[in-house]
NUSEBA-130053 format. One line per 4 residues: for each residue x, y, z of C-alpha. Coordinates in pm, 1 decimal, decimal comma. Example, Ala and Ser with C-alpha at 12.3 -4.5 7.8 and 13.67 -1.06 7.14 Angstrom:
BEGIN
1230,0/-450,0/780,0; 1367,0/-106,0/714,0
% end
This chain:
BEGIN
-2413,8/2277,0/-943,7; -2624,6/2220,5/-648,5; -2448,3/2073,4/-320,0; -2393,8/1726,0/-285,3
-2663,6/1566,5/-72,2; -2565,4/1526,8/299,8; -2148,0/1436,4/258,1; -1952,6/1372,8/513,4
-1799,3/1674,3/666,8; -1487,5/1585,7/914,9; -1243,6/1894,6/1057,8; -879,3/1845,2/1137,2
-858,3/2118,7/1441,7; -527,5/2317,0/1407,9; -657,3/2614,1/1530,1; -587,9/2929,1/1188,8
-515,4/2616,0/1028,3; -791,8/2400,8/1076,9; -950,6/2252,9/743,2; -1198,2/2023,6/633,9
-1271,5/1725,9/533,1; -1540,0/1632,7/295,5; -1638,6/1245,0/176,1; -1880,1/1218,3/-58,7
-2067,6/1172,3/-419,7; -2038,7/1433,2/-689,5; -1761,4/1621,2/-482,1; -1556,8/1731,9/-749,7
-1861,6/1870,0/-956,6; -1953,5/2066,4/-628,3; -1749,3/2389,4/-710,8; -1903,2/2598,7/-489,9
-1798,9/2405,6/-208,5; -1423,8/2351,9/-264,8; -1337,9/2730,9/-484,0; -1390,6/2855,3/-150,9
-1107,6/2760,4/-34,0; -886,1/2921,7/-328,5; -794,3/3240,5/-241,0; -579,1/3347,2/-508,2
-587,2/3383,8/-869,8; -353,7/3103,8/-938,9; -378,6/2749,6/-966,8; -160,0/2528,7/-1040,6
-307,5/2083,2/-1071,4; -75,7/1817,9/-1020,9; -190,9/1539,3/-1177,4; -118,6/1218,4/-1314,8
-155,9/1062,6/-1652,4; -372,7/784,6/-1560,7; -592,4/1044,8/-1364,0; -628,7/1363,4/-1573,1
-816,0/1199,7/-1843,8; -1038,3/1108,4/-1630,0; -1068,1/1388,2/-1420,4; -884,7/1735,2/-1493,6
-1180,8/1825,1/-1699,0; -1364,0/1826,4/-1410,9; -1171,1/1991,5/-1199,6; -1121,2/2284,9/-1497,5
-1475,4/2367,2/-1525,5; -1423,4/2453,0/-1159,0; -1188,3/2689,6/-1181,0; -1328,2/2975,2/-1430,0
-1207,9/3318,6/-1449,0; -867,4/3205,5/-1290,0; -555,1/3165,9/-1421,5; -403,5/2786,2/-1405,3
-229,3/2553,0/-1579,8; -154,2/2162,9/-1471,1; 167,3/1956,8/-1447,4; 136,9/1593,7/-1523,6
339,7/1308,0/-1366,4; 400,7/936,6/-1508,0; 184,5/701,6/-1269,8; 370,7/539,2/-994,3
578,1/582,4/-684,0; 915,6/547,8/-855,6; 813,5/915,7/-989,5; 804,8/1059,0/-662,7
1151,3/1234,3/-655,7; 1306,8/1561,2/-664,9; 1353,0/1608,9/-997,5; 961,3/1615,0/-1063,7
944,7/1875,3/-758,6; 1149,5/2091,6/-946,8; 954,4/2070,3/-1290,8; 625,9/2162,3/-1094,9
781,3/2453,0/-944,3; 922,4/2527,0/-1330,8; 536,7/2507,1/-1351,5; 452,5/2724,5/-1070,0
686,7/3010,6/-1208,2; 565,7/2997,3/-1583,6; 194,1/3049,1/-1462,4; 333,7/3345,7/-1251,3
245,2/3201,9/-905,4; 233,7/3442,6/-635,5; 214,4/3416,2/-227,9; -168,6/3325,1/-277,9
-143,0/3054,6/-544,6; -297,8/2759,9/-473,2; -206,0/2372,3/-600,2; -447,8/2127,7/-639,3
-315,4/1791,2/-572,5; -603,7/1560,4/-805,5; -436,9/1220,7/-812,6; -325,1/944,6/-514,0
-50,2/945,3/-222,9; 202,8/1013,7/-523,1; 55,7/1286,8/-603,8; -85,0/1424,5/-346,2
301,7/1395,0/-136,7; 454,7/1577,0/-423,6; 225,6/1835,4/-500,0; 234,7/1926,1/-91,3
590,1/1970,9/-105,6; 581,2/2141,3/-406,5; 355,1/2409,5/-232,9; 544,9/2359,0/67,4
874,5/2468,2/-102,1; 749,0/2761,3/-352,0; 780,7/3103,9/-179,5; 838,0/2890,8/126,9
477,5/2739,3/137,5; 155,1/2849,4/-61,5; -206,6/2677,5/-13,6; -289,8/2380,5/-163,6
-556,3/2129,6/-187,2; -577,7/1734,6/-183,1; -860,0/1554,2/-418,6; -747,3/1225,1/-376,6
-876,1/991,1/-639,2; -756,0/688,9/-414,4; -862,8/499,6/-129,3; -514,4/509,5/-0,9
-530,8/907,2/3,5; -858,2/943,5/111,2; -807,5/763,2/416,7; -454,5/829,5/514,9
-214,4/1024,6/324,3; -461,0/1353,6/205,2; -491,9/1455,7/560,0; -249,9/1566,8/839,0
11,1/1718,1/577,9; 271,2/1498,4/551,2; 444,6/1613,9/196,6; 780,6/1467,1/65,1
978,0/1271,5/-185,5; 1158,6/958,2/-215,8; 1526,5/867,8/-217,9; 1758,5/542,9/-341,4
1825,5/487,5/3,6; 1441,0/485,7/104,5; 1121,5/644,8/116,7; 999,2/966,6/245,7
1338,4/1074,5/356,6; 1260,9/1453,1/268,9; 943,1/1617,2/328,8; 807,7/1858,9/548,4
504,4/1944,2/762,3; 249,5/2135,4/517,5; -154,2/2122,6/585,2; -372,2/2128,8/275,7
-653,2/2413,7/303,0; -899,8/2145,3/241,2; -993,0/1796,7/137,1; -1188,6/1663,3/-147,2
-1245,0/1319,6/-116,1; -1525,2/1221,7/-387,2; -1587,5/797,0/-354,1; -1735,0/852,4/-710,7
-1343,8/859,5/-843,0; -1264,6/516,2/-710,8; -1476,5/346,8/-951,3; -1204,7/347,1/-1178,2
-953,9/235,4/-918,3; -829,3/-115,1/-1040,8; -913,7/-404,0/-777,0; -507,1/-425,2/-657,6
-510,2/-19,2/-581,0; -862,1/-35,7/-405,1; -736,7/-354,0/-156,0; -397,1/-167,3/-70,6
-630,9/119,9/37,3; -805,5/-116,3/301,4; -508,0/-216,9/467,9; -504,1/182,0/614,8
-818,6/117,3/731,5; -751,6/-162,6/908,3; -431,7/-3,7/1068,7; -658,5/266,9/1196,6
-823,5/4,6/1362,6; -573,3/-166,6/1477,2; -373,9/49,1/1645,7; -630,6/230,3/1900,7
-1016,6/155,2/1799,3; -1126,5/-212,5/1897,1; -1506,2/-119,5/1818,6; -1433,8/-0,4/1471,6
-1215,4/-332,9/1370,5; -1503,2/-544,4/1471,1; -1743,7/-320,4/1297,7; -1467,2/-409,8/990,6
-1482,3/-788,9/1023,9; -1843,4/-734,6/1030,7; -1867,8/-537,6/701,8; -1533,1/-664,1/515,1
-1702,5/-887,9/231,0; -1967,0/-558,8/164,9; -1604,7/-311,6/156,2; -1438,8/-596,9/-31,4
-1786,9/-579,3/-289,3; -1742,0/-181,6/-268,6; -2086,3/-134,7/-135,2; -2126,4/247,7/-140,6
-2268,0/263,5/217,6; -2049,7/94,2/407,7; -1737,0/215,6/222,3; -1837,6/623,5/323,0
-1838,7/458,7/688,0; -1545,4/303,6/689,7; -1341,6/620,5/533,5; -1497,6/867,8/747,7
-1432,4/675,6/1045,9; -1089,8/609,5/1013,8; -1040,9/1036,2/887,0; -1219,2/1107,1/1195,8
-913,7/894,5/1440,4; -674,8/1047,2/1199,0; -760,5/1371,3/1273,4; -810,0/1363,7/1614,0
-432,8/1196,2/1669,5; -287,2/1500,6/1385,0; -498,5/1788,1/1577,6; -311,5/1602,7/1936,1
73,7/1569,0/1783,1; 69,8/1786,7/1418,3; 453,5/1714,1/1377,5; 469,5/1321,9/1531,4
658,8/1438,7/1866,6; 479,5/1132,0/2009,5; 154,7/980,4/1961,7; 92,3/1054,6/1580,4
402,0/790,3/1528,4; 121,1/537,4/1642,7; 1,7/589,6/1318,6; 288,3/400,8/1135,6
174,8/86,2/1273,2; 320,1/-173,4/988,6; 555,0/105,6/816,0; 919,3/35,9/928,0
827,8/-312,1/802,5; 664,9/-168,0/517,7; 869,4/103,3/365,9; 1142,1/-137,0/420,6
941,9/-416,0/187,6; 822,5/-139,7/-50,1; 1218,3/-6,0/-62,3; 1402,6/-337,5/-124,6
1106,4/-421,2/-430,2; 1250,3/-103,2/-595,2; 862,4/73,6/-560,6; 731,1/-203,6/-798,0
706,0/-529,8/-631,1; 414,6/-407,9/-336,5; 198,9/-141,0/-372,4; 228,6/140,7/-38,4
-96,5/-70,0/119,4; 37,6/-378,7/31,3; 357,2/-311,7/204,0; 138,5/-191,0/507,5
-43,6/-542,3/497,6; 271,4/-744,2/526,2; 418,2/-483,1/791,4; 120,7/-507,2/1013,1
139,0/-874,1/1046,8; 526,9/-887,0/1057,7; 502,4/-616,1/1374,2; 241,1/-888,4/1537,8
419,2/-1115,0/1499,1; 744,2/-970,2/1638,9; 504,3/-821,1/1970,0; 408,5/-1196,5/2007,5
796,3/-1311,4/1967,6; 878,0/-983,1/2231,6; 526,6/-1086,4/2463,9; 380,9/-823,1/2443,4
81,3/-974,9/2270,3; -75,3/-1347,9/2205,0; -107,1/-1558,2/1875,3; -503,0/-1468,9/1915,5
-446,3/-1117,2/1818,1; -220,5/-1188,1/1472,5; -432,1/-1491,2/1373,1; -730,3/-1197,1/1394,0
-552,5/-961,2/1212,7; -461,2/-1207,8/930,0; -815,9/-1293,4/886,9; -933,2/-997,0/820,4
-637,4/-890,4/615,6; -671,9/-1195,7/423,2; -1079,5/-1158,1/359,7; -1000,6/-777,7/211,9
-773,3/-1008,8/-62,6; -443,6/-808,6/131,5; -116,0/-949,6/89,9; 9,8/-1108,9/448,5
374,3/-1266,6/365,0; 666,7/-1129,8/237,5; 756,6/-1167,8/-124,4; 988,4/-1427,0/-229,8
1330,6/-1343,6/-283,1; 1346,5/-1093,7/-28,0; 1735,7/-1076,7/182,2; 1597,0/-1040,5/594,4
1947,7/-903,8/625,8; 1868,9/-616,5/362,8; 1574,8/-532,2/525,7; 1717,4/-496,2/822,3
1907,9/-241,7/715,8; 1668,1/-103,6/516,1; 1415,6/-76,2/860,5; 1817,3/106,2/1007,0
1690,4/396,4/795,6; 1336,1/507,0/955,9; 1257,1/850,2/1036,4; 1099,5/755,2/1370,4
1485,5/594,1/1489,8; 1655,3/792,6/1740,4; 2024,1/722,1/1864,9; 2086,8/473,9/1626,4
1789,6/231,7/1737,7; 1480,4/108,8/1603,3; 1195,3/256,6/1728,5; 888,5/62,5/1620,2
535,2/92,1/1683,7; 412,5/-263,8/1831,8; 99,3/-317,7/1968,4; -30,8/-556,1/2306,2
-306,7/-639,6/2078,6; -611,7/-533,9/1819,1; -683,8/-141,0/1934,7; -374,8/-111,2/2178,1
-90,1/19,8/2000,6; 260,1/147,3/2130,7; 599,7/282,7/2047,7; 867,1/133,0/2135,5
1242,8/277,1/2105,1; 1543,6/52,0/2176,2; 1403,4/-226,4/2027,9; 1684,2/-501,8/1990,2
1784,6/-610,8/1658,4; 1823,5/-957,3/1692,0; 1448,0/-1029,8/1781,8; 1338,5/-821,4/1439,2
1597,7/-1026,0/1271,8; 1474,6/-1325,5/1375,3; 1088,5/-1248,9/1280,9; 1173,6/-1171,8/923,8
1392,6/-1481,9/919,8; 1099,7/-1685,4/1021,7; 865,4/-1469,8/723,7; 1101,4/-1563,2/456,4
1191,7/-1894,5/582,4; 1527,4/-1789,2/591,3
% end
């Protein structure tokens, strides 16, 4: 297979443990390119069973004269949990994994998250690689090794720190993305640009009816340059001591909306959407930032077909409590990541309840 013509090529600099990036056509075809960053004789894929039919063949051809095997999961975030990580690392002993295996992570943020802390966990961390198949992955959750799982009480509330050798993002794979998956994938975008690159979310309201068409051009852009902030901001803060927590712009709200749906009701980007708009809204209420800067965000939320209002039904109350529960809390206060406008993000720690409250009161029309 001859090298895919001129793909993107982005590094994440962590020193020994700096890896690439690649965005592109044809990627997973291009063995050359990714085997060399297997350097064991084990392989283990974590898949999906919406993606390995479509893929995993693929992938296989790729991996000649080794020995692997695949584990697949049933498609959604609800299967995310612990009891999955430990069937995978059933899977990792049956194939006879050994300090240099390698996992392949060929599916979305589901996948991807539990497959990293799979490797993460077996013989206390072994290589593994991310081919997201979704624009959510490609963009945000494939790079800067975040792994974990999912609890009742919330999301991501056990993970660890665990960089991929490499990652495989091949556009050619969301083409059989449905329309709901592709949009949720936009909203990282836009919080990329949101929280620290003014330039690059007027370069988005310029181009968001071509990403909203999927033009092929414009959607390589627009995932390379939001993988290029990313890494920077990992390659700065790795482990989110400080200014990699900018990057959960919209999440407290978020996980918090994706949480109290039970995993089903908003998709990870959807949840994102809303959570961006609801943390405008609440640096307007706080004034830290003008009614200008949400009604912009909205727009261009709203042309990219993103969700921007809670779902009905939802308790503020339960949220609340729900948003009580986020990693990035310390001493038993919020600590949310506002903004003083489009491209100038900020944490903020001690943030009082009773204006939050009050902001998702005025979302549900409670």
């Amino acid at each position: 297979m001859t090298d895919t013509p001129n793909p993107r090529h982005i590094d994440v600099a962590l020193g020994e443990r700096s890896y690439p990036v690649w965005i592109g056509q044809g990627l997973l075809d291009d063995h050359a390119r990714w085997r060399s960053a297997l350097r064991g004789k084990h392989v283990l894929v974590i898949s999906n069973t919406t993606v390995a039919p479509l893929y995993l063949d693929r992938v296989a051809k790729g991996l000649d004269g080794l020995r692997w095997s695949s584990f697949l999961l049933d498609d959604g975030e609800a299967h995310k949990t612990f009891a999955n990580v430990g069937l995978a690392l059933d899977a990792l002993a049956l194939l006879g994994a050994t300090r240099d295996a390698c996992v392949i992570a060929l599916g979305g943020g589901v996948v991807g998250d539990l497959a990293g802390f799979s490797a993460a966990c077996w013989m206390r961390g072994i290589d593994f690689i991310q081919m997201p198949t979704t624009l959510l992955a490609m963009v945000d959750s494939s790079v800067g090794g975040k792994t974990g799982v999912n609890l009742p009480a919330g999301k991501n509330l056990v993970g660890a720190f665990h960089q991929p050798r490499a990652v495989v993002a091949d556009i050619d794979t969301l083409a059989s993305l449905p329309d709901r998956e592709y949009r949720a994938g936009l909203a990282e975008v836009v919080k990329g640009a949101a929280i620290g690159d003014l330039p690059f979310f007027e370069w988005l309201e310029q181009h968001a009816d071509a990403l909203a068409a999927r033009e092929k051009g414009p959607l390589i852009e627009a995932i390379a340059r939001k993988v290029r902030y990313k890494a920077g901001v990992v390659a700065r803060d790795e482990t989110e001591q400080g200014e990699r927590a900018l990057l959960n712009l919209g999440h407290t709200f978020g996980h918090a909306l994706e949480t109290a749906g039970k995993y089903t009701t908003l998709l990870h980007g959807e949840g994102v959407a809303v959570g961006m708009v609801l943390a405008a809204q609440l640096s307007e209420r706080l004034g830290m930032s003008q009614a200008a800067d949400t009604a912009r965000l909205h727009r261009l939320l709203a042309r990219l077909n993103l969700p921007t209002a809670i779902p009905q039904g939802m308790d503020p109350e339960q949220l609340l409590a729900l948003m009580r529960l986020d990693k990035k809390n310390t001493a038993g206060t919020l600590r949310l990541i506002l903004w003083h406008g489009i491209g100038k993000a900020e944490i903020v720690g001690g943030v009082n309840e009773a204006p939050v409250l009050a902001t998702l009161k005025n979302a549900t029309g409670a």
